[in-house]
N, CA, C and O atoms as a GROMACS GRO file, in nm:
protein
  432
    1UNK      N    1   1.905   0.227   1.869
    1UNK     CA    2   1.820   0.333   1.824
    1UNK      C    3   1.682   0.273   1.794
    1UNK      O    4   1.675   0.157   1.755
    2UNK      N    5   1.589   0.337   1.807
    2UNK     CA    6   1.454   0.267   1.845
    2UNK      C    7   1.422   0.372   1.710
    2UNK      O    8   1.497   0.467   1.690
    3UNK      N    9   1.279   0.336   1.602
    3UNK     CA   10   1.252   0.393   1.515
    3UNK      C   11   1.082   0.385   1.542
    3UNK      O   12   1.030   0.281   1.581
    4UNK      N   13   0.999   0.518   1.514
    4UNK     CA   14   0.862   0.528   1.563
    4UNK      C   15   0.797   0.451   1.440
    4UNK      O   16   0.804   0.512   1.334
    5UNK      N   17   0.728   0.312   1.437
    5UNK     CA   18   0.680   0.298   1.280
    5UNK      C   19   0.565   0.353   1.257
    5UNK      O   20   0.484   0.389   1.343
    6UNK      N   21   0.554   0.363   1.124
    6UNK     CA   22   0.464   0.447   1.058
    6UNK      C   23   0.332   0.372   1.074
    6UNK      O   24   0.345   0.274   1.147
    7UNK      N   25   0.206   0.390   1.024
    7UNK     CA   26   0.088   0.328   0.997
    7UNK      C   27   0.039   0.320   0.876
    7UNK      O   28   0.018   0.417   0.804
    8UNK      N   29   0.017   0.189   0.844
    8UNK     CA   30  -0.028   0.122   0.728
    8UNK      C   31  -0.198   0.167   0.713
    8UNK      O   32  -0.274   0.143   0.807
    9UNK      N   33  -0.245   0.228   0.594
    9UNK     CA   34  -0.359   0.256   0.565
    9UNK      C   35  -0.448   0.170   0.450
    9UNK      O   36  -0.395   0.210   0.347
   10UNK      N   37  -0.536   0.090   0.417
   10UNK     CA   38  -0.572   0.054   0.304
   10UNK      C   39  -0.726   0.099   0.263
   10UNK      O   40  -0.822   0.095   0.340
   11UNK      N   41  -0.728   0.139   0.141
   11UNK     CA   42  -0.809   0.229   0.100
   11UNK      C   43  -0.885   0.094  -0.005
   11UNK      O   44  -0.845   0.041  -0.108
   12UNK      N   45  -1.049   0.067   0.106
   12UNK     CA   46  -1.111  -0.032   0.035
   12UNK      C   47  -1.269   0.064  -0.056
   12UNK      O   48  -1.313   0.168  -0.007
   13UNK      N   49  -1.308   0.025  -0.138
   13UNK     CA   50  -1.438   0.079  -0.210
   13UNK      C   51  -1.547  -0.041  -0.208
   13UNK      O   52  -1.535  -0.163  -0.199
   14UNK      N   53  -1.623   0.018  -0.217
   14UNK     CA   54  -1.754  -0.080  -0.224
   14UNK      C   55  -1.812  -0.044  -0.372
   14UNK      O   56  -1.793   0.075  -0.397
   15UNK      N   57  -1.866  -0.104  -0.460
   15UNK     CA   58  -1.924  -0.066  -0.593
   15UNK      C   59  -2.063  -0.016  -0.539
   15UNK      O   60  -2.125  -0.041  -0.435
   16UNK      N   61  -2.095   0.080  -0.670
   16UNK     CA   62  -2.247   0.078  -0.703
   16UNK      C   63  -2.308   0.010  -0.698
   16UNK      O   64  -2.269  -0.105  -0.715
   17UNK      N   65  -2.457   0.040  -0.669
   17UNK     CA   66  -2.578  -0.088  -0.607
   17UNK      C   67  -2.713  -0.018  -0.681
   17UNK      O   68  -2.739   0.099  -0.711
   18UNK      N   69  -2.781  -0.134  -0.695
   18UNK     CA   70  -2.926  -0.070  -0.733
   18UNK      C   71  -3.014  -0.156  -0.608
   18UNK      O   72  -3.022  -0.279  -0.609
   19UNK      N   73  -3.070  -0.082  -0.515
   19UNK     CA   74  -3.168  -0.094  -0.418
   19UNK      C   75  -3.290  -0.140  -0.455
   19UNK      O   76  -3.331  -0.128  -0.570
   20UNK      N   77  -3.366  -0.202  -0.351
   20UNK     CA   78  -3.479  -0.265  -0.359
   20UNK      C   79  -3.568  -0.189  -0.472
   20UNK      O   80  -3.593  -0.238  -0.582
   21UNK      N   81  -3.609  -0.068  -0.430
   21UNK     CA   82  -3.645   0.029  -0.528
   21UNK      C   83  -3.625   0.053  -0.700
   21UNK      O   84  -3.700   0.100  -0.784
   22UNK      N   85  -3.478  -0.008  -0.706
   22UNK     CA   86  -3.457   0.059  -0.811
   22UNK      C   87  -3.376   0.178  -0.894
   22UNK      O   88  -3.359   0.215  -1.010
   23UNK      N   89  -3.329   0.220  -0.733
   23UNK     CA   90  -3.263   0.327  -0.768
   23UNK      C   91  -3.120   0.299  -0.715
   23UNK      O   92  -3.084   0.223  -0.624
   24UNK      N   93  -3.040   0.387  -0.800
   24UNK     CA   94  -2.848   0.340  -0.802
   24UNK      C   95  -2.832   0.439  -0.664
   24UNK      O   96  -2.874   0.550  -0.630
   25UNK      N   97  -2.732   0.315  -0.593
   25UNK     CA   98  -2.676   0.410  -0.441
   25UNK      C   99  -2.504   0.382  -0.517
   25UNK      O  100  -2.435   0.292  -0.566
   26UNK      N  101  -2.500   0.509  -0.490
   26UNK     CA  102  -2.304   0.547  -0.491
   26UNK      C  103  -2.272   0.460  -0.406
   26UNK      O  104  -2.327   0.424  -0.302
   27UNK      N  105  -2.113   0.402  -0.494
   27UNK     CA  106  -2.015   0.336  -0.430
   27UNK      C  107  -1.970   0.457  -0.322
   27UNK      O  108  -2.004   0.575  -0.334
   28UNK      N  109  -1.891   0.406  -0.217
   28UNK     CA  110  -1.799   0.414  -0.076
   28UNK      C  111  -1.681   0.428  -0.136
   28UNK      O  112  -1.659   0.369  -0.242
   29UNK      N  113  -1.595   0.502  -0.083
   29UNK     CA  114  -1.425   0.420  -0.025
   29UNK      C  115  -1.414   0.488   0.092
   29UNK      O  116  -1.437   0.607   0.115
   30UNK      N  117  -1.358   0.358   0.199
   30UNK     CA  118  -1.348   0.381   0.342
   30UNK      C  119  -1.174   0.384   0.306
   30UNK      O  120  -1.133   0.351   0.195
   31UNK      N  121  -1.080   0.429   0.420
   31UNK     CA  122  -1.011   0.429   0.480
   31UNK      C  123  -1.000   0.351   0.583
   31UNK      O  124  -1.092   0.384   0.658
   32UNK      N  125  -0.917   0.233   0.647
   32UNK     CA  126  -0.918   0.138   0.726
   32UNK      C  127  -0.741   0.083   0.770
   32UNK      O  128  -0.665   0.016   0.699
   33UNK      N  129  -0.718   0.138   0.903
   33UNK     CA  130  -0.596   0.108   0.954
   33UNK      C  131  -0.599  -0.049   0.910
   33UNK      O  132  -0.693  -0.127   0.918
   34UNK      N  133  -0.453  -0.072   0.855
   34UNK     CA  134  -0.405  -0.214   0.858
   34UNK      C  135  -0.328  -0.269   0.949
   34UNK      O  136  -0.359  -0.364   1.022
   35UNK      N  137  -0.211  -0.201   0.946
   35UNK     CA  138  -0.057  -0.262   1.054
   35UNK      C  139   0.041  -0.135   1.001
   35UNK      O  140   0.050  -0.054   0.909
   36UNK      N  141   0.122  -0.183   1.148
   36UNK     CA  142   0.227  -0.086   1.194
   36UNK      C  143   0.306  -0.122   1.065
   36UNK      O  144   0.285  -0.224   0.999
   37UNK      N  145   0.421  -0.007   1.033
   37UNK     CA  146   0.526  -0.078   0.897
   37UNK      C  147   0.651   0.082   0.886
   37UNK      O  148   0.668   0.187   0.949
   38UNK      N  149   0.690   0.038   0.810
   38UNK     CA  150   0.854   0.121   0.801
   38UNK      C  151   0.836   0.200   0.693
   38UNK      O  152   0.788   0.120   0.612
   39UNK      N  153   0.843   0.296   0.643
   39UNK     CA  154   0.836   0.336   0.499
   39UNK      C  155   0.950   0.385   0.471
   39UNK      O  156   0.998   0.436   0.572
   40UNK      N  157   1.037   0.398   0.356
   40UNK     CA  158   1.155   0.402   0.307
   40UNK      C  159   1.177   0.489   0.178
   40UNK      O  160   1.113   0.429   0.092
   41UNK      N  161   1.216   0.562   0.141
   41UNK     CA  162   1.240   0.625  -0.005
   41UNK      C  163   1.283   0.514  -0.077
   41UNK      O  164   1.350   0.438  -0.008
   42UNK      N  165   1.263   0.471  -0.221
   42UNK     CA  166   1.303   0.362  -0.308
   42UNK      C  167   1.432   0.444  -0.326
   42UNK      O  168   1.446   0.564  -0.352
   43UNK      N  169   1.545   0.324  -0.298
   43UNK     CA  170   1.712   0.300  -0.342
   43UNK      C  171   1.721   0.361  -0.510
   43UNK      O  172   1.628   0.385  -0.587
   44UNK      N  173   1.835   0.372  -0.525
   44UNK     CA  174   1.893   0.406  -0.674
   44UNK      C  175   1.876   0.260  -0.675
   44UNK      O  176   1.796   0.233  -0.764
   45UNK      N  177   1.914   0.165  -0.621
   45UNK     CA  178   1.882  -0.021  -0.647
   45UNK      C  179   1.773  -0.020  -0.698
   45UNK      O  180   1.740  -0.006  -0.816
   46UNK      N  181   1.710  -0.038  -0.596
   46UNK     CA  182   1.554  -0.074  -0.632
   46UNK      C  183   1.510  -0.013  -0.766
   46UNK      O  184   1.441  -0.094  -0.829
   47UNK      N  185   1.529   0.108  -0.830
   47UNK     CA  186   1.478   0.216  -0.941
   47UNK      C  187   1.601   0.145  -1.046
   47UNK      O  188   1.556   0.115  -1.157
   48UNK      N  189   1.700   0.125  -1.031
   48UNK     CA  190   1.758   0.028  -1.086
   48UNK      C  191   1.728  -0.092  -1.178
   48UNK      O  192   1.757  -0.119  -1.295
   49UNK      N  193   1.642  -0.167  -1.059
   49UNK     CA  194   1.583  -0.299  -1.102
   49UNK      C  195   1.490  -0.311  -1.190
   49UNK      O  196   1.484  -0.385  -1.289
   50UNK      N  197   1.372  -0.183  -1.122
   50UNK     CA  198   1.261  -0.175  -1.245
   50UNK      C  199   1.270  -0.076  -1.348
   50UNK      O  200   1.177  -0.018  -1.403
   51UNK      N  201   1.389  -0.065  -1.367
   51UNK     CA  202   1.393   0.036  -1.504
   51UNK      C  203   1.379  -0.075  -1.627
   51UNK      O  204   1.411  -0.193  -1.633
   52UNK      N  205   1.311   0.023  -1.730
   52UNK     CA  206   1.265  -0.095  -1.787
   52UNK      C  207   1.136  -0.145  -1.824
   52UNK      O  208   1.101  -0.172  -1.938
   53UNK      N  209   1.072  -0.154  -1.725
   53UNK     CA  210   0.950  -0.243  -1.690
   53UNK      C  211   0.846  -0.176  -1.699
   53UNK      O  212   0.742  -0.225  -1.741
   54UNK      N  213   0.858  -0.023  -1.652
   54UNK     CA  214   0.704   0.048  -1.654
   54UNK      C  215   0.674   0.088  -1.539
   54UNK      O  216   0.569   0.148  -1.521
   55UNK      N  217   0.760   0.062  -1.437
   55UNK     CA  218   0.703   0.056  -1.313
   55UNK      C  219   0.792   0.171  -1.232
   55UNK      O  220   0.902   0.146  -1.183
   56UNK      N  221   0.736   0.283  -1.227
   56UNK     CA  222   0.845   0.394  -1.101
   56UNK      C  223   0.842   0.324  -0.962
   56UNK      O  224   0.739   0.329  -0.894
   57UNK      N  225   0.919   0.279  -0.933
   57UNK     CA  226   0.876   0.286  -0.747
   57UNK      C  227   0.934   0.397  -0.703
   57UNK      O  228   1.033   0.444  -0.758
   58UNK      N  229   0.873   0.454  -0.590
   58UNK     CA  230   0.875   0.577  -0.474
   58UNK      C  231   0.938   0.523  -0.366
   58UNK      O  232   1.057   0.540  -0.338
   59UNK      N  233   0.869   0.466  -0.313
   59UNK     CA  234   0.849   0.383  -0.147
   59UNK      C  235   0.897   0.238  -0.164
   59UNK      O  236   0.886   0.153  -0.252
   60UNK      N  237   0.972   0.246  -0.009
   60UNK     CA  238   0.961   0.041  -0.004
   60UNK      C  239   0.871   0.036   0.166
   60UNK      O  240   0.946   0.077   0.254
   61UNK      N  241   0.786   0.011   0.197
   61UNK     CA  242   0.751  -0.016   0.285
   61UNK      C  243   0.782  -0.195   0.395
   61UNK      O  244   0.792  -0.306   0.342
   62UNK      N  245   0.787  -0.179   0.484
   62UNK     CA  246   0.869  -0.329   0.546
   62UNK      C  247   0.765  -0.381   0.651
   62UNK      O  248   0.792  -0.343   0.766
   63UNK      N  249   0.682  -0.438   0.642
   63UNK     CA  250   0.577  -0.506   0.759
   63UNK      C  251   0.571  -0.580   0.805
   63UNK      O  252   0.685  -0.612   0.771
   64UNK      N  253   0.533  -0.681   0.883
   64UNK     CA  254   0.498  -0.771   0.928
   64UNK      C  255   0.421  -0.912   0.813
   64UNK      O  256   0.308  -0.903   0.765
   65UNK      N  257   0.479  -0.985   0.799
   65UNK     CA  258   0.420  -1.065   0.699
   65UNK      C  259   0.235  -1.066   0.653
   65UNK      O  260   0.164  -1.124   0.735
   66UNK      N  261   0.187  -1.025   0.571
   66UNK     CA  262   0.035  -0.998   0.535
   66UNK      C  263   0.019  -1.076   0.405
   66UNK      O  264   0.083  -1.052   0.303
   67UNK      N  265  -0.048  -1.145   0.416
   67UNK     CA  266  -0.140  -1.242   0.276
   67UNK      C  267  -0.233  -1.145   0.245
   67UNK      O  268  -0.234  -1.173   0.125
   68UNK      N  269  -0.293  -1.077   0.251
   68UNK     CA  270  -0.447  -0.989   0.244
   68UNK      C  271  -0.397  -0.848   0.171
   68UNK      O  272  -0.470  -0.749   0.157
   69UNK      N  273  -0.248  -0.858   0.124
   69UNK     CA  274  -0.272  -0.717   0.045
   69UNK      C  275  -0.208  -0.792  -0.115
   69UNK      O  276  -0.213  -0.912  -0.140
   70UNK      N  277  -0.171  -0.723  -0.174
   70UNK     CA  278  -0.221  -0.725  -0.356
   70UNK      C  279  -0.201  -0.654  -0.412
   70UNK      O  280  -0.231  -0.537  -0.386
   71UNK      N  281  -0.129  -0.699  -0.538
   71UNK     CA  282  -0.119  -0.580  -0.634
   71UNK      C  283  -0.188  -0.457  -0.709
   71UNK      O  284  -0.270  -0.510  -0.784
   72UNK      N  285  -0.194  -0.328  -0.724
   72UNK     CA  286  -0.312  -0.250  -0.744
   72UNK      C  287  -0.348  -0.181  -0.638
   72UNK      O  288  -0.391  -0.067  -0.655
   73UNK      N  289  -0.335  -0.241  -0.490
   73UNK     CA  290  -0.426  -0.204  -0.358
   73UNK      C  291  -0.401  -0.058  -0.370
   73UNK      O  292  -0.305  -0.040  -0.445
   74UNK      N  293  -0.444   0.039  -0.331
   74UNK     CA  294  -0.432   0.150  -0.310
   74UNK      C  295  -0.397   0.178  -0.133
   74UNK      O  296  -0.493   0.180  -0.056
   75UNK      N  297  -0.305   0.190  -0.098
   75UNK     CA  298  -0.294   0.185   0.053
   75UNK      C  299  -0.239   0.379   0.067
   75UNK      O  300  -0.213   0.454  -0.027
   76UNK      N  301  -0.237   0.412   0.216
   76UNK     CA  302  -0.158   0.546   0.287
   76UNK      C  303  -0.089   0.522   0.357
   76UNK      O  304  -0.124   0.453   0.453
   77UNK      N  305   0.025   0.559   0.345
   77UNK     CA  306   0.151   0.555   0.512
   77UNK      C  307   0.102   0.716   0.563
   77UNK      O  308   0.084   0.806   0.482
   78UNK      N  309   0.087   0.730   0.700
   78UNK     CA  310   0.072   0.803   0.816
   78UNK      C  311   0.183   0.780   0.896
   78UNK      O  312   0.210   0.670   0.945
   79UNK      N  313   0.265   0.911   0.914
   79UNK     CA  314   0.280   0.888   1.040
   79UNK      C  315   0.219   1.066   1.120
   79UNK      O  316   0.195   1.178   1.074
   80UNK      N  317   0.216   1.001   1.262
   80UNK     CA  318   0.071   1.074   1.290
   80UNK      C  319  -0.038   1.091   1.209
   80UNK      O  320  -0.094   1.017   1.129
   81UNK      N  321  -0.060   1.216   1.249
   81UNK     CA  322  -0.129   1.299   1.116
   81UNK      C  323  -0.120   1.301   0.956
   81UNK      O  324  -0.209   1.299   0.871
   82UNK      N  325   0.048   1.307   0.940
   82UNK     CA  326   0.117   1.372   0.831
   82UNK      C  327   0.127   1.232   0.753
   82UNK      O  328   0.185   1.129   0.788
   83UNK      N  329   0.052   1.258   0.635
   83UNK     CA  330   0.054   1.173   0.538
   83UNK      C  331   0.150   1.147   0.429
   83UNK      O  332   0.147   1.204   0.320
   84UNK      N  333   0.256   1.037   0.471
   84UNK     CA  334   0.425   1.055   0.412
   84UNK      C  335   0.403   0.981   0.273
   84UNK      O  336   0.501   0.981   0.199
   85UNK      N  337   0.281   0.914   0.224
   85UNK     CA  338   0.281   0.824   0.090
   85UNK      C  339   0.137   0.780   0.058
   85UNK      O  340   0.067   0.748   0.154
   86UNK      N  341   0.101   0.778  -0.029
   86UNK     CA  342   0.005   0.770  -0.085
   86UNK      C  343   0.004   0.709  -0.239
   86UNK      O  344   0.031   0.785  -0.332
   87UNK      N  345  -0.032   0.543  -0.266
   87UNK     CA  346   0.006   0.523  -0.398
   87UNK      C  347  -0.041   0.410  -0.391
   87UNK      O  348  -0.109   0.383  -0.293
   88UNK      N  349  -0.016   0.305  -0.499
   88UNK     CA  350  -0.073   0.218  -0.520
   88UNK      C  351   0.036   0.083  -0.525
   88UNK      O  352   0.136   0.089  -0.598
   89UNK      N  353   0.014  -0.013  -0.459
   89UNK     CA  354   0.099  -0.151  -0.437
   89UNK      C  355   0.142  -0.174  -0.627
   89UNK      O  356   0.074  -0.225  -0.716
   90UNK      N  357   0.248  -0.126  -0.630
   90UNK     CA  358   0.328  -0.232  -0.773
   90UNK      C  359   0.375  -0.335  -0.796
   90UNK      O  360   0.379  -0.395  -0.904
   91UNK      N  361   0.436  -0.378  -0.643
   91UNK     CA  362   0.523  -0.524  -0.619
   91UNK      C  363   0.508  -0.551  -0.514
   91UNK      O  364   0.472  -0.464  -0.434
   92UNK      N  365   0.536  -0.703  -0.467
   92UNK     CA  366   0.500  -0.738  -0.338
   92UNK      C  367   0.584  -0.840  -0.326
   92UNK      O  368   0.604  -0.910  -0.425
   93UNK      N  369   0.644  -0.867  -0.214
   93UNK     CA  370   0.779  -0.966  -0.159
   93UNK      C  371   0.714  -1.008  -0.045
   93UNK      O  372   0.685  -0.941   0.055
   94UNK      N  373   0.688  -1.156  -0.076
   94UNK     CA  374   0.672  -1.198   0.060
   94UNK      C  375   0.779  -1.285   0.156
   94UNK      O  376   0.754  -1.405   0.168
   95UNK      N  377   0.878  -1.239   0.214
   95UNK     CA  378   1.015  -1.309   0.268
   95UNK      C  379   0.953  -1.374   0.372
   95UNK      O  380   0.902  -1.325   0.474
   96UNK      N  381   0.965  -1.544   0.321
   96UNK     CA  382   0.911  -1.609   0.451
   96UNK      C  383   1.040  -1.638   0.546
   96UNK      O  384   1.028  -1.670   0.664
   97UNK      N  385   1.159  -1.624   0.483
   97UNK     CA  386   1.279  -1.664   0.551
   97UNK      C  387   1.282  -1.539   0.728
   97UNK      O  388   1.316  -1.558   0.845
   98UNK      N  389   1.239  -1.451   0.669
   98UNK     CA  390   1.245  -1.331   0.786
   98UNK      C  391   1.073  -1.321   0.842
   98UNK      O  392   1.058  -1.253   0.944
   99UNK      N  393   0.980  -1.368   0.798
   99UNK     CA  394   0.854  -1.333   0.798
   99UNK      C  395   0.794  -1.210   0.810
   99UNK      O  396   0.720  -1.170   0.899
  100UNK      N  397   0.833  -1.157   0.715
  100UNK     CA  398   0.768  -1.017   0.684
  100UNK      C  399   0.751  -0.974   0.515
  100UNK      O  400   0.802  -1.034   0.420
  101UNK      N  401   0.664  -0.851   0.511
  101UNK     CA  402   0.674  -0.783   0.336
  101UNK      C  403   0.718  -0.699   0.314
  101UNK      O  404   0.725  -0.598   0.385
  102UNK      N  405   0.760  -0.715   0.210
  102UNK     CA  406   0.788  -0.573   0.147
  102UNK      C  407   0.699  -0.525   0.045
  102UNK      O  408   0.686  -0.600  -0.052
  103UNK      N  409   0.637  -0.420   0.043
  103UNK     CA  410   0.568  -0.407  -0.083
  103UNK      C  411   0.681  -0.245  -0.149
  103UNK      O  412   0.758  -0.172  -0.086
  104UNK      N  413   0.648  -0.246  -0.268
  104UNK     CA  414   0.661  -0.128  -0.329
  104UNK      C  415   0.614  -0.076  -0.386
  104UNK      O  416   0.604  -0.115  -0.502
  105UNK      N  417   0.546   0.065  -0.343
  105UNK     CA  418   0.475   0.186  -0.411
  105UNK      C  419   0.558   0.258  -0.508
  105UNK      O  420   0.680   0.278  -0.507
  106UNK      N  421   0.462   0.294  -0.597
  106UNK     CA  422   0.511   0.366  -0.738
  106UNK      C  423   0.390   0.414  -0.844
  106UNK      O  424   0.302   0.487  -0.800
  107UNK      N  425   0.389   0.388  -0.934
  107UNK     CA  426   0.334   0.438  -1.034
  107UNK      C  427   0.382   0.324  -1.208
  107UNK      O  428   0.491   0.294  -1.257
  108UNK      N  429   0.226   0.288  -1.253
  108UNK     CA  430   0.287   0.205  -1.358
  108UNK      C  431   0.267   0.341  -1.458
  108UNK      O  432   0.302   0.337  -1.575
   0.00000   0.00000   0.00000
């Protein structure tokens, strides 16, 4: 069985600036495809683990091994159009044994 993967979104901002002038230019946030990835409803396990802690997870997402994401990140899973998650990185697994991540979305 072949599975369509979803698309990894990361939602970067640029800060406020004061221009040559003098005057304040508004921060940005772009939207910027990352990598293909799996998205998953979080297990009674997983909600399991971080009970406790502060931390809801939602999502487990499964990617391709990435150094460049981080706790806090604000990322989107897409697939197509239809926007299946939207939240902010709580935990991050980097399995070098398999070379890939897991991160998990939630809510502190």
């Amino acid at each position: 069985m072949y599975f369509k993967p979803h698309k990894l979104y990361i939602h970067k901002s640029t800060p406020s600036y004061q221009d040559e002038n003098g005057d304040w230019q508004e921060g940005t946030e772009t939207v910027e495809y990352l990598c293909d990835c799996f998205l998953h409803d979080a297990s009674t396990d997983i909600k399991k683990a971080y009970a406790g802690t502060g931390i809801i997870p939602t999502h487990t997402v499964n990617l391709d091994r990435r150094d460049d994401l981080g706790i806090g990140v604000t990322v989107t899973v897409k697939e197509g159009e239809l926007v299946r998650a939207k939240s902010q990185i709580v935990d991050l697994k980097r399995l070098s044994a398999l070379n890939y991540t897991q991160i998990i979305l939630g809510s502190k």
